[in-house]
N, C-alpha and C positions, 0 to 999 in steps of 0.2 A: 904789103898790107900789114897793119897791124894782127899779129898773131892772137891779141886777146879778145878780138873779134873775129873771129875766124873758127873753124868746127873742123879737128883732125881725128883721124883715125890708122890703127897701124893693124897687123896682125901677132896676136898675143899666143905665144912661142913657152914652153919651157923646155928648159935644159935637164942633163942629165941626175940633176940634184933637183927637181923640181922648180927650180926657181924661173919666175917669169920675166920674159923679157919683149919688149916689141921691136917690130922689125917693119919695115917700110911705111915708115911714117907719113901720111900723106892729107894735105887739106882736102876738104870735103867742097867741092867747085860750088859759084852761085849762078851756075845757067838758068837763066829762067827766073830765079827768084827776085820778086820784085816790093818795091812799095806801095802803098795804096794807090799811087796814080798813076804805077804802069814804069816808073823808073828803075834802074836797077838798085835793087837794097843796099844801102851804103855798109849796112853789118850785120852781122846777125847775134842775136843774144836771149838769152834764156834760150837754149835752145834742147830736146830731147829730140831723141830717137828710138825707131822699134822698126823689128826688123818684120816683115807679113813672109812667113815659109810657108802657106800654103798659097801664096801669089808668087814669089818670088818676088816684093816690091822694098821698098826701106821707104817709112813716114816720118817726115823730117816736123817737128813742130815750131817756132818760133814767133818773136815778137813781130810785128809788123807795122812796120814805122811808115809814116814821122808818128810823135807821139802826140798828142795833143796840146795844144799851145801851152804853155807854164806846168806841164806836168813829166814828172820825172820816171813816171811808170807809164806803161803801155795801154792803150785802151784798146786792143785788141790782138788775137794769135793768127798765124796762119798756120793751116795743116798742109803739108808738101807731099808729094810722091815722086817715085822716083823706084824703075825697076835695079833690083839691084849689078846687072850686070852694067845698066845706063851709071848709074852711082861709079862703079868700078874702072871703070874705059872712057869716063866723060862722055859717052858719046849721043848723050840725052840731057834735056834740059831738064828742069823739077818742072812740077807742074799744083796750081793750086787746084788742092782735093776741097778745101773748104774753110769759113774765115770761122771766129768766136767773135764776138760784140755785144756792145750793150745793148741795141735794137736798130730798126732801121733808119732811123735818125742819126747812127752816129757818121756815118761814112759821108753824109753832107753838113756836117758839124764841121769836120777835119778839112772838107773841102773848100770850107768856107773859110776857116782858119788860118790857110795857106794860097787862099786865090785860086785855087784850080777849081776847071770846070765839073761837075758834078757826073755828068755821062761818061767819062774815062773809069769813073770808080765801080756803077753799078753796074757795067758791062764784065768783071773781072770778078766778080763777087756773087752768084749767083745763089751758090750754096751756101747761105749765112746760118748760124745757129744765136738765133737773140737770148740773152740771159739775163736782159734788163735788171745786171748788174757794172757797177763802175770800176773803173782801175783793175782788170784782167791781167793778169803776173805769174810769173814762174811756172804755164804751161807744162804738163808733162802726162807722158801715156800710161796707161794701167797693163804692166807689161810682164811676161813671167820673169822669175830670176837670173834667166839667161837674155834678157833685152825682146821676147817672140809677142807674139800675138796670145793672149789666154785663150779666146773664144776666135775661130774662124771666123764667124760672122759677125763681130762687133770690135768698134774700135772704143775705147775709154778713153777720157782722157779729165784728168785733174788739174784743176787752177783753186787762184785765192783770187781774195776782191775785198776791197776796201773803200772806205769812205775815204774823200781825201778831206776831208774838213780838221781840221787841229782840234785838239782835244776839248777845249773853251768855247768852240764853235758849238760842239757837238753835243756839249751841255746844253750851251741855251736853245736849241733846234731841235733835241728830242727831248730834252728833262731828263737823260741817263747818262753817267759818267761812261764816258767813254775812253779805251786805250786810243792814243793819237798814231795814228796810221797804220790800228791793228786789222790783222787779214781774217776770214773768212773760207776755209777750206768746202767748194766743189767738185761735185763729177760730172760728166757728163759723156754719154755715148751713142754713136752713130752706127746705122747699119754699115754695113762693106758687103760690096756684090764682087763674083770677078769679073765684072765691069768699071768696076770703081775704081 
């Protein structure tokens, strides 16, 4: 598999002089991880991570493909879990905590888009957070400095969003110059139970 789609992790060692070094480098498995119709994810990208020490779990975020027909960003993230010994020993699959999208229109947008049947998607997606906003990118968690959870009982998590219209477009449809393909910085955050 190509490495630049792919998510590795080692453990970060220093030496006697301080200096840092890693040591068993290893990819991070896609058990479980899927696409919107239930297939295995061809790659993963944009992707963060954050590790829950009061669950002992690791929440994997990433795009979640395919992407929408002629578009080159994501229209939506998926949030992963995954206890961290299951992470460590493979011997768990990820599992989906919950998706980001524009609203519920769009997962029979995609499906229409690509010919697939509509009931594969909303049987998989139960926990959606609609933000009836477009173009969902560069996903990532609100996490302390060492990668943890801030709050026990909340997860953040920060994206961008843009209009995908060209700049000309975007004049004459709102009357405001606009930057061409500029982003929009969100937060957004969910309760966590340890149930979740």
């Amino acid at each position: 598999a190509n490495s630049r789609y792919n998510v590795h992790f080692a453990r970060l060692l220093f030496d006697e002089f301080g200096k840092p070094h890693l040591k068993e480098e290893r990819t991070v498995h896609r058990n479980g991880i899927l696409d919107i119709f239930g297939n295995p994810a061809p790659l993963l990208s944009n992707v963060d991570v954050i590790y829950d020490q009061f669950r002992d779990k690791v929440y994997m975020m990433t795009d979640l493909y395919p992407f929408p027909l002629g578009s080159r960003v994501s229209g939506a993230a998926q949030l992963l879990q995954i206890s961290r010994r299951g992470l460590l020993n493979e011997t768990e699959p990820w599992n989906v905590l919950g998706v980001i999208w524009e609203d519920k229109l769009y997962p029979s947008l995609v499906a229409r888009d690509y010919g697939v049947g509509l009931e594969i998607v909303e049987k998989r997606f139960l926990n959606a957070y609609h933000t009836h906003l477009k173009r969902h990118h560069d996903a990532c968690f609100v996490k302390s400095a060492i990668g943890t959870l801030v709050d026990r009982n909340y997860l953040g998590v920060y994206f961008v969003s843009a209009s995908d219209l060209p700049a000309e477009v975007c004049v004459e449809s709102t009357g405001q110059v606009c930057a061409e393909y500029s982003y929009k910085l969100y937060a957004i955050q969910g309760f966590l139970s340890d149930e979740s």
